[in-house]
C-alpha positions as CSV (number, residue, x, y, z in Angstrom):
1,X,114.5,130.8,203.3
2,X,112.3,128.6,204.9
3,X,113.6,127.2,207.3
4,X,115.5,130.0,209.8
5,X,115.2,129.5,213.2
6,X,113.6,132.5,215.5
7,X,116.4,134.3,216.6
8,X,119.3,133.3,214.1
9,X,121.3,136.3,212.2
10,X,119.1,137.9,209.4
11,X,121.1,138.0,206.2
12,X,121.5,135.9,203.0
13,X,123.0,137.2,200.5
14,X,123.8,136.7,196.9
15,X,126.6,138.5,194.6
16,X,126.8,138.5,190.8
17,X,130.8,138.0,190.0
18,X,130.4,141.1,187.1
19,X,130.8,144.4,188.5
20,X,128.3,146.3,186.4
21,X,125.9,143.2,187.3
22,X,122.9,144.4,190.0
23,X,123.9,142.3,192.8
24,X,120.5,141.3,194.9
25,X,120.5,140.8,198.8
26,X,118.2,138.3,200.5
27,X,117.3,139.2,204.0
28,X,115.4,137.2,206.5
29,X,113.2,138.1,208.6
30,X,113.9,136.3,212.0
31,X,111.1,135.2,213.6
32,X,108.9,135.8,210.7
33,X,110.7,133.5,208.4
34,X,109.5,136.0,205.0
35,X,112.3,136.9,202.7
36,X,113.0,140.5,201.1
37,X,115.0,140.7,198.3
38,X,116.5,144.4,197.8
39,X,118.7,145.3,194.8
40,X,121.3,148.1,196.4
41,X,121.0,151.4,194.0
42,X,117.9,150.2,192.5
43,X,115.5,151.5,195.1
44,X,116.4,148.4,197.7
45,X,115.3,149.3,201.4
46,X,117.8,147.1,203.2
47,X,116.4,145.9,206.7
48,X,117.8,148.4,208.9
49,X,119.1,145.4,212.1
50,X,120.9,144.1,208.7
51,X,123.7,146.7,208.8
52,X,127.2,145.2,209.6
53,X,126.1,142.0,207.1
54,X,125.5,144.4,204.3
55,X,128.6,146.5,204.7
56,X,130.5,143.0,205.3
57,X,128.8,142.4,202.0
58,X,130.0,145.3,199.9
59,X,133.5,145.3,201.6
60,X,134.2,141.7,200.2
61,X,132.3,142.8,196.7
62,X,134.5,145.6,196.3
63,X,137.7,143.5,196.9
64,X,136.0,140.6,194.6
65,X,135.9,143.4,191.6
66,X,139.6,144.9,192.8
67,X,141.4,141.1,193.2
68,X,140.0,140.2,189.7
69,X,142.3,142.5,188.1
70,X,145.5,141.3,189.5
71,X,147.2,137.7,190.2
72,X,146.3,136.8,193.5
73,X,146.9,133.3,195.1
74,X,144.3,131.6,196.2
75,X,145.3,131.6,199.7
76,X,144.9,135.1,199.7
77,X,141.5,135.3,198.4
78,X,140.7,132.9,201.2
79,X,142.4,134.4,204.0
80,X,141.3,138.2,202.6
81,X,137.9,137.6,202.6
82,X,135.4,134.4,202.7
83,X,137.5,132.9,205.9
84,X,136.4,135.9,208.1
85,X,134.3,138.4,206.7
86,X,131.1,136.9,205.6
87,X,130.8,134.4,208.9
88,X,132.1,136.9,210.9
89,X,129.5,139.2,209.9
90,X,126.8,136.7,210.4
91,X,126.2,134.7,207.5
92,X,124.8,131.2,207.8
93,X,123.8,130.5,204.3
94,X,126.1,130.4,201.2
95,X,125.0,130.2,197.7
96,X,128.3,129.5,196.3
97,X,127.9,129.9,191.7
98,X,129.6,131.7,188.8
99,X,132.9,130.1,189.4
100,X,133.2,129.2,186.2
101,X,136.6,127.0,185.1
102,X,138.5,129.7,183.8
103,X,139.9,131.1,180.6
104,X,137.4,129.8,178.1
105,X,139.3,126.6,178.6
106,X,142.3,127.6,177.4
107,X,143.5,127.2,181.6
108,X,146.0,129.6,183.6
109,X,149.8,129.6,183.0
110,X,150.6,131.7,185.7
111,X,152.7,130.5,188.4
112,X,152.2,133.4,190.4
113,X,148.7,131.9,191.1
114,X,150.0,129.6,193.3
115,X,148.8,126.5,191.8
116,X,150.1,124.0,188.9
117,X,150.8,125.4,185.7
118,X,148.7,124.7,184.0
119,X,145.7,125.0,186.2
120,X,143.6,121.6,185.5
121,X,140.1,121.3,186.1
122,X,140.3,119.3,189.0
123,X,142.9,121.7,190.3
124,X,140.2,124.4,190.4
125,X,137.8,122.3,192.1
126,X,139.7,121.1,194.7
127,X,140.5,124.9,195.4
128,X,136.8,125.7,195.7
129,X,136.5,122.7,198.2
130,X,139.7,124.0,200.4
131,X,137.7,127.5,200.7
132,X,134.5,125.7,201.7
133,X,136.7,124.2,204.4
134,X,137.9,126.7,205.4
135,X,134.7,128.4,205.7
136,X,133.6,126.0,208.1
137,X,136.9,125.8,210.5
138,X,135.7,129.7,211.1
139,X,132.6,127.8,213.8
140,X,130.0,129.4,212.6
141,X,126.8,128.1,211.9
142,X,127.0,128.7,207.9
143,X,125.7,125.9,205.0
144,X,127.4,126.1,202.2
145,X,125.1,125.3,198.7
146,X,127.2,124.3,196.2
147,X,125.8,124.9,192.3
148,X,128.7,123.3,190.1
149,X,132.7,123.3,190.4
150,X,133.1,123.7,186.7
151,X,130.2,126.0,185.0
152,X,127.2,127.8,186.0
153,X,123.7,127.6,184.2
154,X,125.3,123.6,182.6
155,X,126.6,120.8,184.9
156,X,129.6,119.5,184.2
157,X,130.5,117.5,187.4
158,X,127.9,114.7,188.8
159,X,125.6,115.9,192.3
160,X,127.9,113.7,194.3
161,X,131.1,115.4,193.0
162,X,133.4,116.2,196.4
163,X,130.2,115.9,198.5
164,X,132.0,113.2,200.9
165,X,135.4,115.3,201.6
166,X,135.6,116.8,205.2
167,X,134.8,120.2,204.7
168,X,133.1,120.2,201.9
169,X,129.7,122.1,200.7
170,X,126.5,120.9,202.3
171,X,124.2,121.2,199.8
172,X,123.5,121.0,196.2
173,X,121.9,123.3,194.0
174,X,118.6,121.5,192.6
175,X,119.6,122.4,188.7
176,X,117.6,125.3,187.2
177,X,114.1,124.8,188.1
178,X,113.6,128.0,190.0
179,X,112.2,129.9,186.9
180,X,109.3,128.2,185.3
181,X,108.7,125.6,188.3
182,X,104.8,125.3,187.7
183,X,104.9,124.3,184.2
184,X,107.9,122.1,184.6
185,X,105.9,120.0,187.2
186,X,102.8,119.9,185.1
187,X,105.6,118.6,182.0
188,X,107.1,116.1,184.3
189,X,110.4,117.3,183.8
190,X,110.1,118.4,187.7
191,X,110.0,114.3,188.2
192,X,113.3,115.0,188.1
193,X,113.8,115.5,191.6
194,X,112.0,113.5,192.9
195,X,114.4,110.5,191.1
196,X,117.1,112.4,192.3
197,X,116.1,112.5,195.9
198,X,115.8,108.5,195.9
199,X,119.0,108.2,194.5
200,X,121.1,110.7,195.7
201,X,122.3,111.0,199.3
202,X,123.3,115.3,198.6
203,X,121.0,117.4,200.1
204,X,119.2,119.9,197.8
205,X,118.4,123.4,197.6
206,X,116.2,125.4,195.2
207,X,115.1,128.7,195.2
208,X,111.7,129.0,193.1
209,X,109.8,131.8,192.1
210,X,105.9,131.8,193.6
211,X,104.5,133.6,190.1
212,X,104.8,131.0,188.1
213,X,103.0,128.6,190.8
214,X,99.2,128.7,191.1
215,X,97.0,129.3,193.8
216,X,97.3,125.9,195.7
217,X,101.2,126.3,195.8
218,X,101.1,123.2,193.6
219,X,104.7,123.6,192.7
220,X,106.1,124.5,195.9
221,X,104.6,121.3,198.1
222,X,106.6,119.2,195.3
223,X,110.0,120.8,195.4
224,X,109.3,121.0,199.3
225,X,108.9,117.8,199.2
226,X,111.7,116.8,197.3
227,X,114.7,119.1,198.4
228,X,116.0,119.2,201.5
229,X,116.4,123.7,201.8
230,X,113.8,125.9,200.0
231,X,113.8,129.6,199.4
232,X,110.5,131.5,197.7
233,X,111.0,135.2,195.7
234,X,108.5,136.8,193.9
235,X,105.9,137.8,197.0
236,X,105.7,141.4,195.3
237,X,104.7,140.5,192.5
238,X,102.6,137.4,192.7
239,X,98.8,137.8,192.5
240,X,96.8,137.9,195.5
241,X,95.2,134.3,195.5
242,X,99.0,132.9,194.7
243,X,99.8,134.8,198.4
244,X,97.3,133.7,199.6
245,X,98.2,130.0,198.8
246,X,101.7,130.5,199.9
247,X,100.9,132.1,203.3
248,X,98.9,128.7,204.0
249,X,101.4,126.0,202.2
250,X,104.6,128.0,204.5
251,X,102.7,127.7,207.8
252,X,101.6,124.0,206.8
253,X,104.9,123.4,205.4
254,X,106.4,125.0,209.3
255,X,104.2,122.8,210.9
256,X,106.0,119.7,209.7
257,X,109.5,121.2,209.1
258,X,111.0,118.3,211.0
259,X,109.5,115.4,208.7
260,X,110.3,117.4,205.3
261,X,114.1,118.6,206.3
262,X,115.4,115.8,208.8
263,X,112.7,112.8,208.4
264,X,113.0,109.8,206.3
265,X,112.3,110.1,202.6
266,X,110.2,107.4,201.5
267,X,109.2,107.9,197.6
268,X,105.4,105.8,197.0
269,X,105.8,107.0,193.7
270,X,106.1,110.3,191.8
271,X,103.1,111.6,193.2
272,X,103.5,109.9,196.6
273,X,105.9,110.9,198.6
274,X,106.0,110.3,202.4
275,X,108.3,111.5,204.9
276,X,108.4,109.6,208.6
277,X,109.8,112.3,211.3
278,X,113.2,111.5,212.8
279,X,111.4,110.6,216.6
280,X,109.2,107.7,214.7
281,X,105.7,108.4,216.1
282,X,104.5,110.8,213.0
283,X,105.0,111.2,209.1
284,X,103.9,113.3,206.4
285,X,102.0,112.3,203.0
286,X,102.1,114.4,200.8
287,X,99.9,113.4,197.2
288,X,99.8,115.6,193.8
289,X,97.0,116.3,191.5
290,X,98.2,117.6,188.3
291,X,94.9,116.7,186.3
292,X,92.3,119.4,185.9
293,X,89.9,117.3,187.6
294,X,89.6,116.3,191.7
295,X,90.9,112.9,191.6
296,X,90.1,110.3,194.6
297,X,93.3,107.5,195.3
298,X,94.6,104.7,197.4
299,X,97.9,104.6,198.3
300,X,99.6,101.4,199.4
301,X,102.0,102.2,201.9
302,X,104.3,98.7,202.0
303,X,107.0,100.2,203.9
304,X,108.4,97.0,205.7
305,X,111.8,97.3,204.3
306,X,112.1,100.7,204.9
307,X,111.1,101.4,207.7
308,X,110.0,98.1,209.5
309,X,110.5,99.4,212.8
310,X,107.3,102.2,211.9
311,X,105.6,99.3,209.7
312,X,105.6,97.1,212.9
313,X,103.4,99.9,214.5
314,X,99.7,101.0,214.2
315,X,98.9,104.0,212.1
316,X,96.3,107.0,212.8
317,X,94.9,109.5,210.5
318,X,92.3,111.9,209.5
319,X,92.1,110.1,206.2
320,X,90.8,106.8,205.6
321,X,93.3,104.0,206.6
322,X,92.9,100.1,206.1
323,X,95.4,97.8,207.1
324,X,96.9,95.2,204.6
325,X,99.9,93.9,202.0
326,X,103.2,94.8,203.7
327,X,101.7,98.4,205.7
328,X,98.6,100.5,205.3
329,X,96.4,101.8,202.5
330,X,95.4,105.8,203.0
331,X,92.8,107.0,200.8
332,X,93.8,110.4,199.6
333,X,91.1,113.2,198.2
334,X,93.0,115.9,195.9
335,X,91.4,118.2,194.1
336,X,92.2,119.7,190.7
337,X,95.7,120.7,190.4
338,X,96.2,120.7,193.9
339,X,98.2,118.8,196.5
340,X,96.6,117.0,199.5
341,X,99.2,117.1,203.1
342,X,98.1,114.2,205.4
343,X,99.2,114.0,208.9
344,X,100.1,110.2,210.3
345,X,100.4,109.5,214.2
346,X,102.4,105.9,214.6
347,X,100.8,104.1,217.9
348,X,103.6,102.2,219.4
């Protein structure tokens, strides 16, 4: 993931809930912020300072694949494994999917379960919440992404759905763009964040993969730019220019990792999005290109009424600024299929 702090534990994982499913780790890299992804008994070299996560890891895997076959309560689940193992072990990120509602929704009637017979939808959900609680009375540092309560891969619960219960999970899983992000962008179906991100107050999370981006990382500025927690796969495999692109969007992307992940969201548009850094002095423009031609634009930045405390300032930038309306107009120069970052100083 993106955004790891030097010196914080080194392991993200991610399980699949079928035992004869490859289950893939994630490992970070602290300090270099690069993610490995290793697929145990398929060649995987787990990093080798990653050992008491990764046997945490395959001791609450094995009991996942025993527990299935028996009645358990709930409780127990809990109290066996997620409560202490995985935070214990130093896990600060969970990627919480494939709890699908039961039974091919014929429900549960066992009232061994420890729960109401028969088990409602909402009854499953609220059990999922309660171990996301719990996960966070342990005091470690761990976010908890949430995909949905009821089904994985369809959404049957809206992105707000528990998100305001103490306890609950801290971010939302940004629906399935991870596999073919570049062309979703370039099809506007990607605008689909972006709405999301003005309406919505759930954080978001995405993991994309970089092979399907080109070489400008054209896809990754916009779903930086429109989730709160991003995670890139595919470095292998990616071509050498798309790399390239990715080293150089990353360490941008570092560079302003206050303004994209804690700053104000301001949308100018779909292909306009600023983001004003929690101190107040600086802010982030980011601008999209998706035509095969450089394109030159001004954008009107009338931010008054959302943010008339910055508004009331002057503005400074590499780019060409004029005052006027209810802000500033920048002139932004993107080139073809490309994105274009530009830095803002406020002057008090």
């Amino acid at each position: 993931m993106l955004d790891q702090k030097d010196g914080q534990p080194t392991l993200v994982a991610q399980t699949s809930d079928k035992a004869d499913h490859p289950h893939r780790l994630v490992v970070i890299h602290s300090g270099k912020r690069f993610v490995q992804q290793d697929h145990p008994g398929m060649g995987g070299k787990p990093d080798r300072h990653a050992e008491r996560p990764q046997m945490a890891l395959r001791q609450v895997r094995g009991k996942l694949i025993t527990d299935r076959l028996k009645p358990q309560k709930i409780d127990d689940i809990i109290g066996g494994f997620a409560k202490f193992r995985l935070i214990r072990a130093g896990f600060v990120f969970v990627n919480s999917d494939f709890h699908d509602w039961p039974w091919l929704e014929t429900s549960c009637h066992d009232p061994s379960h420890g729960h109401a017979v028969p088990l409602s939808r909402s009854d499953w959900c609220e059990a999922l919440n309660k171990m996301f609680a719990q996960l966070h009375e342990t005091g470690g540092p761990v976010t908890i992404e949430m995909h949905d309560h009821v089904e994985s891969g369809e959404y049957r619960t809206p992105v707000w759905y528990l998100y305001s219960r103490p306890g609950s999970y801290d971010e939302k899983w940004a629906y399935e763009f991870m596999w073919k992000t570049y062309s979703d962008l370039l099809s506007q179906k990607l605008f689909a964040l972006y709405h999301l991100r003005k309406a919505e107050p759930v954080p978001l999370f995405l993991h994309m993969n970089m092979i399907s981006d080109n070489e400008n990382a054209l896809a990754f500025w916009y779903v930086a730019s429109c989730v709160h927690h991003i995670g890139v796969g595919g470095a292998l495999k990616a071509s050498p220019a798309v790399f390239e692109g990715y080293r150089r969007a990353i360490a941008l992307y570092n560079r302003h990792f206050e303004e994209f992940t804690q700053g104000q969201f301001i949308g100018i548009d779909e292909l306009a999005h600023l983001h004003i850094h929690p101190n107040r002095l600086s802010a982030v423009l980011v601008c999209f290109n998706l035509k095969d031609a450089p394109e030159e634009r001004d954008i009107q930045l009338d931010i008054g009424r959302a943010a008339p405390d910055v508004a009331a300032m002057g503005l400074q930038s590499d780019a060409a600024v004029q005052t006027g309306g209810d802000g500033w107009c920048v002139r932004a120069c993107v080139g073809a299929k490309d994105v274009s970052v530009i830095s803002l100083k406020f002057l008090p």
